[in-house]
C-alpha positions in Angstrom: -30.8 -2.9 -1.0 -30.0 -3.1 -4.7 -26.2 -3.0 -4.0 -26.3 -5.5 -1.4 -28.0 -7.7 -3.4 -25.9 -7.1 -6.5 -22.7 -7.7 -4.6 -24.2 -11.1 -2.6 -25.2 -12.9 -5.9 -21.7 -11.8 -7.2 -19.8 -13.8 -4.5 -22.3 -16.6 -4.3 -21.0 -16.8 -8.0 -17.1 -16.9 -7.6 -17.4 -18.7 -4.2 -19.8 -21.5 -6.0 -17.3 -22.0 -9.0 -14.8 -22.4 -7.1 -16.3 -25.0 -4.7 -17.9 -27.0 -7.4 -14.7 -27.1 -10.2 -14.8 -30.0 -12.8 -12.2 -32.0 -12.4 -10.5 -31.6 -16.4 -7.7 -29.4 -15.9 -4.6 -28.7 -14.4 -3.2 -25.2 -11.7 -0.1 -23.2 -11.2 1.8 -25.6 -11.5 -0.3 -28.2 -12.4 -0.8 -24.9 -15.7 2.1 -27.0 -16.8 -0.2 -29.6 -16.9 -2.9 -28.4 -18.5 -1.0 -26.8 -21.5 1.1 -29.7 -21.9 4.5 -27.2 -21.3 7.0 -26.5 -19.1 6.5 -23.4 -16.4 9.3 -21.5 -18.0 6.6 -21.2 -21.4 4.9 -19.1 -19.1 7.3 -17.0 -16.6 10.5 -15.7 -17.6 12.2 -17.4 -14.2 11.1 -20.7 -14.5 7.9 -19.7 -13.0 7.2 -17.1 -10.2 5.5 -14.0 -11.5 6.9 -12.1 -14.5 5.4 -13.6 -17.3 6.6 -14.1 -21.3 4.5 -13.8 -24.7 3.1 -16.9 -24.3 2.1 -16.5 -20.6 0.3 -13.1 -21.2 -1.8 -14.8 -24.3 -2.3 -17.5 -21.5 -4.1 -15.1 -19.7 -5.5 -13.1 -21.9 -7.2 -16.1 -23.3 -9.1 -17.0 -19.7 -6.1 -19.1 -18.6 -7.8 -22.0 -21.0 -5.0 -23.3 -23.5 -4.1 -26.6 -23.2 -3.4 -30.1 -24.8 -1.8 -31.5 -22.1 -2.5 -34.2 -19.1 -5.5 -33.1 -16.6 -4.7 -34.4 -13.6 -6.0 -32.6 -10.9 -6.4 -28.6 -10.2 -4.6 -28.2 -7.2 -0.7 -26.9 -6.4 0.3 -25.6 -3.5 3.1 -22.7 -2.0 5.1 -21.7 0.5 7.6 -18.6 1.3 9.3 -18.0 3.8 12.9 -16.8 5.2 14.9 -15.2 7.7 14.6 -11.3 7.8 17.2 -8.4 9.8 17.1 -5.0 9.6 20.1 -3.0 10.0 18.9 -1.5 13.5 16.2 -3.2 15.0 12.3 -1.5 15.7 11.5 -0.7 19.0 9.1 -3.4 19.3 8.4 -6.5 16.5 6.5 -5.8 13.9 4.5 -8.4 13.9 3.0 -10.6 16.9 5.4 -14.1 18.0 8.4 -12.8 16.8 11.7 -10.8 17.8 12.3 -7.3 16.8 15.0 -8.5 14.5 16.4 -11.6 13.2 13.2 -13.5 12.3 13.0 -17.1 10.5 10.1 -17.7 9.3 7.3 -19.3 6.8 5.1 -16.1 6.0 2.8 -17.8 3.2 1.1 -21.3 2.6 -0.8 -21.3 0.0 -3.0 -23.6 -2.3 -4.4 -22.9 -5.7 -7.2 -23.7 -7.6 -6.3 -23.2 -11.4 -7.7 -24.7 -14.4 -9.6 -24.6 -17.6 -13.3 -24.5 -16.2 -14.7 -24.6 -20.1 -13.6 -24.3 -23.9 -14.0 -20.0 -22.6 -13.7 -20.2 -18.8 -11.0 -20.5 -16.5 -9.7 -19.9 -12.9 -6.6 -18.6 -11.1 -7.7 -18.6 -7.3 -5.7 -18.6 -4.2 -6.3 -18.9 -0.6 -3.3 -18.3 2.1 -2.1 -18.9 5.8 0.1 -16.0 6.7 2.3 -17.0 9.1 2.6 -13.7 11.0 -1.2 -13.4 11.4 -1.4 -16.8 11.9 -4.7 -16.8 9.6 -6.1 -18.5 6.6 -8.1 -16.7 3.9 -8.8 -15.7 1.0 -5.9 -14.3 -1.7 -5.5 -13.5 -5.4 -8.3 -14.5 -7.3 -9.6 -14.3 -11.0 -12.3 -16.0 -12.8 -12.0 -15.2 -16.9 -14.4 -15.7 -19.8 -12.5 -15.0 -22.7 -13.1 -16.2 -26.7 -11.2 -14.7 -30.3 -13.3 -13.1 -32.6 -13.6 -10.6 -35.0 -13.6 -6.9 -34.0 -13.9 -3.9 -36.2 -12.9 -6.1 -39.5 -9.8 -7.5 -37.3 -8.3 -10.6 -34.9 -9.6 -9.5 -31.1 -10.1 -11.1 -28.2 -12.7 -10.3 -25.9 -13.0 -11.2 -22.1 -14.4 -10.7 -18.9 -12.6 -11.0 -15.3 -14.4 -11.4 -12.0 -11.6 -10.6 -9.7 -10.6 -9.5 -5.7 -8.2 -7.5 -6.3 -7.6 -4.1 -8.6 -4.9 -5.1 -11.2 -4.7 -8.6 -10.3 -6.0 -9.4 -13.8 -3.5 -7.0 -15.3 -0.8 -8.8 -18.3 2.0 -6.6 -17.2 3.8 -6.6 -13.8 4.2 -2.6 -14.1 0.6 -2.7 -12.1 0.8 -2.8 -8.1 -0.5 -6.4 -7.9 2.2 -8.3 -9.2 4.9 -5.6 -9.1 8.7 -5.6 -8.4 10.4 -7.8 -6.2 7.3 -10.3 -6.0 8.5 -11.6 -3.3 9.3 -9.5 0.3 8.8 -10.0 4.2 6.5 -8.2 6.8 8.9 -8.7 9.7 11.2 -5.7 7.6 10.2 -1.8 7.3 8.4 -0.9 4.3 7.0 2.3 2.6 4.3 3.4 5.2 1.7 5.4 2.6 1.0 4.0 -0.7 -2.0 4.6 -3.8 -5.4 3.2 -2.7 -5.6 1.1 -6.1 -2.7 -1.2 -4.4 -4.4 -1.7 -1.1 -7.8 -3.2 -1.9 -7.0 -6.8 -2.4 -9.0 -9.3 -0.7 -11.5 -6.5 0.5 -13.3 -5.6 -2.9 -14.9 -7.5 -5.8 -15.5 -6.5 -9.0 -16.0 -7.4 -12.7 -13.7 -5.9 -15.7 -14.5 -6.1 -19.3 -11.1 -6.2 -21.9 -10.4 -6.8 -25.4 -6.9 -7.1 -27.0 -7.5 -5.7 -30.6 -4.9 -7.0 -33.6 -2.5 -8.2 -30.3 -1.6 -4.7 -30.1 -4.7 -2.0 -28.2 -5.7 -3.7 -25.0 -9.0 -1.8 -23.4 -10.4 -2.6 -20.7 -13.0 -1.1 -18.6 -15.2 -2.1 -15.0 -16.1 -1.6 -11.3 -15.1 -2.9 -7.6 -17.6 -3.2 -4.7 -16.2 -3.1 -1.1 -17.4 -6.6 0.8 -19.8 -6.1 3.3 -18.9 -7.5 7.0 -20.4 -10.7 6.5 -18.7 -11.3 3.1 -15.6 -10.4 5.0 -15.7 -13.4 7.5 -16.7 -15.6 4.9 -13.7 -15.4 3.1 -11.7 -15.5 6.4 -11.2 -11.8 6.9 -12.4 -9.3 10.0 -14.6 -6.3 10.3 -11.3 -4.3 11.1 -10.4 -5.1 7.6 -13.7 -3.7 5.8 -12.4 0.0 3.7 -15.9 0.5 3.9 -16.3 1.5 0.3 -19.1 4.1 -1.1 -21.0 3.0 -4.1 -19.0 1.3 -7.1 -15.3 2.4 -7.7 -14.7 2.7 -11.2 -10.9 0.9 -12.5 -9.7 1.3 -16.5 -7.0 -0.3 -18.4 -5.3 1.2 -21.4 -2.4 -0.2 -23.2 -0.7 -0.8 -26.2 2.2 -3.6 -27.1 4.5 -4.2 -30.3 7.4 -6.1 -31.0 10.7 -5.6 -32.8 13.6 -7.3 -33.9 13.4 -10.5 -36.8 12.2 -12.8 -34.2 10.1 -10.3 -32.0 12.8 -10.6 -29.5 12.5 -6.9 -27.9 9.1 -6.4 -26.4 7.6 -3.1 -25.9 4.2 -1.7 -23.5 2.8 1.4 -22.8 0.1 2.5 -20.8 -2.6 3.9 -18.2 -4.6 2.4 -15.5 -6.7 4.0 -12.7 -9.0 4.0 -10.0 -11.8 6.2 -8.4 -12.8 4.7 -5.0 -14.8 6.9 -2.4 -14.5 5.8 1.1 -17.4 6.3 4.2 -14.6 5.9 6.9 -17.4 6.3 9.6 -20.9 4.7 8.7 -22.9 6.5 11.1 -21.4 10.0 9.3 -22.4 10.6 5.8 -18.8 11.9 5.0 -16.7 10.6 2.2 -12.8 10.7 1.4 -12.4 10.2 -2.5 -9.2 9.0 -3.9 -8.5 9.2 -8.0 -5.4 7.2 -8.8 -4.0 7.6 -12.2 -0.9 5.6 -13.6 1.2 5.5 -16.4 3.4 2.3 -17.0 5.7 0.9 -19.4 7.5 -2.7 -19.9 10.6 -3.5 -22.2 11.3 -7.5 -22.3 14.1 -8.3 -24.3 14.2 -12.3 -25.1 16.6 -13.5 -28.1 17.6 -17.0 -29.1 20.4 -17.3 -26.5 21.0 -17.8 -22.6 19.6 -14.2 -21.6 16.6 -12.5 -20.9 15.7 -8.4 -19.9 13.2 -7.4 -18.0 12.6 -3.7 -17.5 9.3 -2.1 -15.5 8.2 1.7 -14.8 5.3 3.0 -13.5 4.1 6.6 -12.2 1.1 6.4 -10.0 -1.1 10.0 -9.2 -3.8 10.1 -6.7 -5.7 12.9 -5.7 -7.2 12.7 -2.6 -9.6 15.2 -1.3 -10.3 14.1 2.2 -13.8 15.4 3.8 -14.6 12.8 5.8 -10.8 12.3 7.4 -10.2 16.4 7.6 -14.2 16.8 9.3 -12.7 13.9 12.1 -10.0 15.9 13.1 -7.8 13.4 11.5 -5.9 15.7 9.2 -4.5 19.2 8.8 -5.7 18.8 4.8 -9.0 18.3 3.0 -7.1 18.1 -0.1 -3.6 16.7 -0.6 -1.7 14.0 -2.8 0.4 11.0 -3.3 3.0 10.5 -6.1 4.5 6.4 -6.5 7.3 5.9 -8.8 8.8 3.1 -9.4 11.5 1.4 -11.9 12.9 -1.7 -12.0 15.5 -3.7 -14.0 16.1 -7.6 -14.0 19.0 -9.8 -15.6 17.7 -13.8 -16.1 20.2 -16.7 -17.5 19.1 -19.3 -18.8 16.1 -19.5 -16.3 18.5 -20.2 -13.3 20.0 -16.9 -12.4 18.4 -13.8 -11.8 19.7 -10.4 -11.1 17.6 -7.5 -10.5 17.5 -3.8 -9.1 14.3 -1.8 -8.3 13.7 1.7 -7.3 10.9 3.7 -5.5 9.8 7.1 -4.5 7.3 8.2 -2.8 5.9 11.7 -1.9 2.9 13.2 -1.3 1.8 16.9 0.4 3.1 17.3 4.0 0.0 16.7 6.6 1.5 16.9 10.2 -2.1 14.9 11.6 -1.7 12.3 9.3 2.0 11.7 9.1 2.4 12.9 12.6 5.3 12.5 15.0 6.1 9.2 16.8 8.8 6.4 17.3 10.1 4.7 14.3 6.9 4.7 11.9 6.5 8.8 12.6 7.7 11.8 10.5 8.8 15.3 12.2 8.0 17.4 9.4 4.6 15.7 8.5 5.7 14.1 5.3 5.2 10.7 3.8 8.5 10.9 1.4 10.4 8.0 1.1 12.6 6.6 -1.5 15.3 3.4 -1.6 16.1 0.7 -3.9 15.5 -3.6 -3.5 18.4 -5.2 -5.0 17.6 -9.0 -5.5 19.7 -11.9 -6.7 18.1 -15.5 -7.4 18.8 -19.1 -8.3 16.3 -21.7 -9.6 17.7 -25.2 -9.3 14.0 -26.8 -9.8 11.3 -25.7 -12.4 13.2 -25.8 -15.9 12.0 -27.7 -18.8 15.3 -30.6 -17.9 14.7 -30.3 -14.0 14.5 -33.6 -11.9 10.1 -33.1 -10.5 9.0 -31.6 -13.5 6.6 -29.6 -13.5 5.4 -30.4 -9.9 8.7 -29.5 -7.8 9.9 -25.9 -8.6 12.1 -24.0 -6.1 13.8 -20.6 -5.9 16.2 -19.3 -3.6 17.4 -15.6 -2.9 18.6 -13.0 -1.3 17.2 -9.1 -0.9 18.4 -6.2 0.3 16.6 -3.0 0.5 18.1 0.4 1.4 16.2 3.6 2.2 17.7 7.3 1.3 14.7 8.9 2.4 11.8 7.4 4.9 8.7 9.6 5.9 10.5 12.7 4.8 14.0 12.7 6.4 17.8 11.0 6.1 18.6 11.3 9.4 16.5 11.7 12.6 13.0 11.5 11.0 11.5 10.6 13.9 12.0 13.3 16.4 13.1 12.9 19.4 14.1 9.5 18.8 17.1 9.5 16.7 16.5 7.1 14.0 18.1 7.8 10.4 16.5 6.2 7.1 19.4 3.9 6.8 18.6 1.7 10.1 15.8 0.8 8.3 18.2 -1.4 5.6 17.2 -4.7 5.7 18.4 -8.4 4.3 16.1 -10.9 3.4 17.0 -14.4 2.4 14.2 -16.3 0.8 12.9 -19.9 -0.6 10.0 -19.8 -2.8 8.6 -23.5 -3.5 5.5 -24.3 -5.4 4.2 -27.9 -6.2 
C-alpha cells in the first residue's frame, strides 16, 4: 500500500512538472538558447551525446546555466536510415518491414528542456518509434542542484528524479548513453545484456549526488518498477512491466582530474551498480535477483587545435541467482553470470568529422534452457557469448558555432558497420541445425541524425 502510494505521488510529480513548465527557458537545442552558446559548448560533435567540460558542469548543475534568449522549451528529433545485414534473418525483425534492406525513420522525438528555477531544471523526452509504430515516454531527468560548501570545500549537491538507471550519469562509459549513440533495430544485436541497461522507461527513481572540489562525484538512490497503470500512462503495455520487487538500490562513484597547462587531457575513473530483484510471476512469491557491478573509465583529450579524443571503457559484473526463473523450469541454473565489456575510441575534427571504433564482449555461464537452441537468435552449446566491433564514421555540416540555422538546424550523417566474431557462443554454425556463422550477422547502417 505504502509503495504504491510512494511511487503514485512520485509520477504525479514528474508528470505534473512537465505538463505545467514555465515558459523562461530554452531545450536541446533550444540548451543553446538558454546558455546563450553554441551546441558544440556542450557535445564534443557539435551536439549528439558525448559531452565536454562545460557540458558535464551543465549537468551537474541541474541543466540551469544560462544568460541567453528564452524562447520557448521545445526541440524536436528524428533518426532514421537504411539498414542490411550481410545475410538476411529468416523473418524481419521487426513488424512492416523486409528481412533486409530496410529504410526507415526509427525515432521522432520532442523534448522538453529548460531551466525550471534558479536550482531546477529538466531534460525530458518522449518518442514514436517507427518500428513499433508507438509513442511514449523516453529519457527523462528532472535535477535540483545548487554549489555550496562541503567539508570546508567548493561542492555541489543535487538530486535527479529520473526513468532510467544511468540516464543522469556525466560520462558516457554508463549503458544509457554509451558507444555508438546511435544504431538500428532492423540489424542483429547482442541478445543478453546487464539488467542495469534494460530498465529505461519501465522504473523510476530518485538519486542523490554531490561533486566535491570538481574531483569525488558520489552519488547514491533507488528505482521503483511502474505498476501497470503507470505503464499505460506513459504510453507503454503490461507486456512491458519487469515487475520489480521492492526498491532496487543504484550507486555512483567516480573521480575526475585534468592534466596538461590548459587541462587539455581529461581523466575518470569509476564504479556504478545495481541491485534489482524481479517477481517474474505475481501469483508465485519467487524472486530472481540480479547485482550488477561496473567499473568505467573516460580519457578526453581536447587541446587548442582542430582535434579532439574521446576514449570509453567499462566492465560490467552481474550476478544473478535465479529462483524464481530456475523453480519455472526456465533454466538449467539457479545461479549463473553475465560479464559486458566494452571499449571504444573516437577521432573528432573540428566538430565536422568523426571517426570512431568500439568493441564489445559478452559472456556469461552456459544455461542450455535459457540460451537454448533455435533459428538465428539460438545458441547450440547454451552460451550467451558474443563479441564484435561498431566502426562508425560521421560528418556534421549543421550545428557548429559558423553553421547557416544556428542553433536550431543541426544535422549529422553516417555510416556504421558492425561485425561479430563470436554471437551466442560460436563462429560458425551457432545455431544448430541451421547453418548460420556469426559473420552473416555483419551489418551496414547509414544514418541522418537531425535535431531542431
Amino acid at each position: 500500500m505504502h509503495i504504491h502510494r510512494y511511487q503514485g505521488c512520485a509520477l504525479a510529480l514528474l508528470v505534473f512538472m512537465i505538463i505545467a513548465l514555465p515558459r523562461t527557458a530554452s531545450a536541446v537545442p533550444s540548451f543553446a538558447r538558454q546558455t546563450g552558446m553554441p551546441c558544440s559548448q556542450c557535445h564534443t560533435m557539435s551536439f549528439g551525446v558525448a559531452l565536454t567540460p562545460y557540458g558535464r558542469q551543465f549537468k551537474l548543475n541541474g541543466y540551469t546555466f544560462g544568460e541567453g534568449e528564452h524562447p520557448m522549451p521545445l526541440a524536436f528529433m528524428v533518426q532514421g536510415g537504411y539498414s542490411r545485414v550481410d545475410t538476411p534473418p529468416p523473418d524481419a525483425l521487426a513488424a512492416h518491414f523486409s528481412a533486409n534492406n530496410n529504410v526507415s525513420v526509427d525515432q521522432v522525438s520532442v523534448f522538453l528542456a529548460t531551466r525550471l528555477t534558479e536550482h531546477i531544471g529538466i531534460f525530458s523526452q518522449s518518442t514514436y518509434s517507427g518500428e513499433d509504430r508507438h509513442f511514449s515516454w523516453d529519457n527523462t531527468d528532472v535535477r535540483y542542484a545548487r554549489p555550496l560548501k562541503l567539508f570546508g570545500t567548493d561542492a555541489v549537491v543535487g538530486i535527479s528524479v529520473n526513468n532510467n538507471p544511468t540516464v543522469q550519469d556525466l560520462w558516457h562509459s554508463s549503458p544509457a548513453w554509451a558507444y555508438p549513440y546511435i544504431g538500428s533495430p532492423l540489424v542483429p544485436g547482442v541478445s543478453a545484456a546487464p539488467i542495469i541497461g534494460g530498465l529505461g522507461g519501465v522504473a523510476v527513481g530518485a538519486t542523490a549526488y554531490t561533486m566535491i572540489h570538481d574531483h569525488v562525484y558520489l552519488e547514491a538512490g533507488a528505482y521503483k518498477g511502474l505498476s501497470d497503470r503507470w505503464l499505460g500512462n506513459v504510453g507503454l503495455y503490461p507486456d512491458n512491466n519487469v515487475h520489480i520487487n521492492g526498491a532496487a538500490p543504484y550507486w555512483r562513484a567516480a573521480y575526475q582530474f585534468t592534466r596538461g597547462e590548459k587541462g587539455e587531457h581529461y581523466f575518470s575513473v569509476g564504479t556504478y551498480g545495481m541491485d534489482v530483484k524481479m517477481q517474474p510471476d505475481a501469483a508465485v512469491p519467487d524472486t530472481d535477483h540480479y547485482t550488477d557491478v561496473a567499473f568505467d573509465a573516460t580519457y578526453q583529450y581536447t587541446p587548442d587545435g582542430p582535434g579532439a579524443i574521446l576514449v570509453n571503457a567499462s566492465l560490467i559484473h552481474e550476478k544473478q541467482q535465479l529462483n524464481a526463473t530456475f523453480n519455472a523450469l526456465l533454466a538449467d541454473n539457479a545461479t549463473n553470470h553475465l560479464n559486458a565489456l566494452e571499449i571504444d575510441a573516437s577521432y573528432a575534427y573540428r566538430q565536422t568529422w568523426s571517426a570512431g571504433l568500439g568493441l564489445f564482449d559478452t559472456s556469461g555461464g552456459r544455461d542450455a534452457t535459457r540460451y537454448g537452441p533455435a533459428p538465428f537468435e539460438g545458441s547450440n552449446n547454451g552460451s550467451p557469448d558474443t563479441r564484435g566491433y561498431t566502426a562508425q564514421l560521421e560528418y556534421v555540416p549543421f550545428g557548429k558555432m559558423t553553421s547557416w540555422g544556428r542553433p536550431w538546424v543541426n544535422l549529422r550523417v553516417g555510416v556504421q558497420y558492425t561485425g561479430y566474431l563470436r554471437f551466442n557462443g560460436g563462429t560458425s554454425n551457432y545455431d544448430v541445425p541451421n547453418g548460420r556463422s556469426a559473420s552473416q550477422n555483419n551489418s551496414l547502417f547509414l544514418f541522418s541524425w537531425m535535431a531542431f
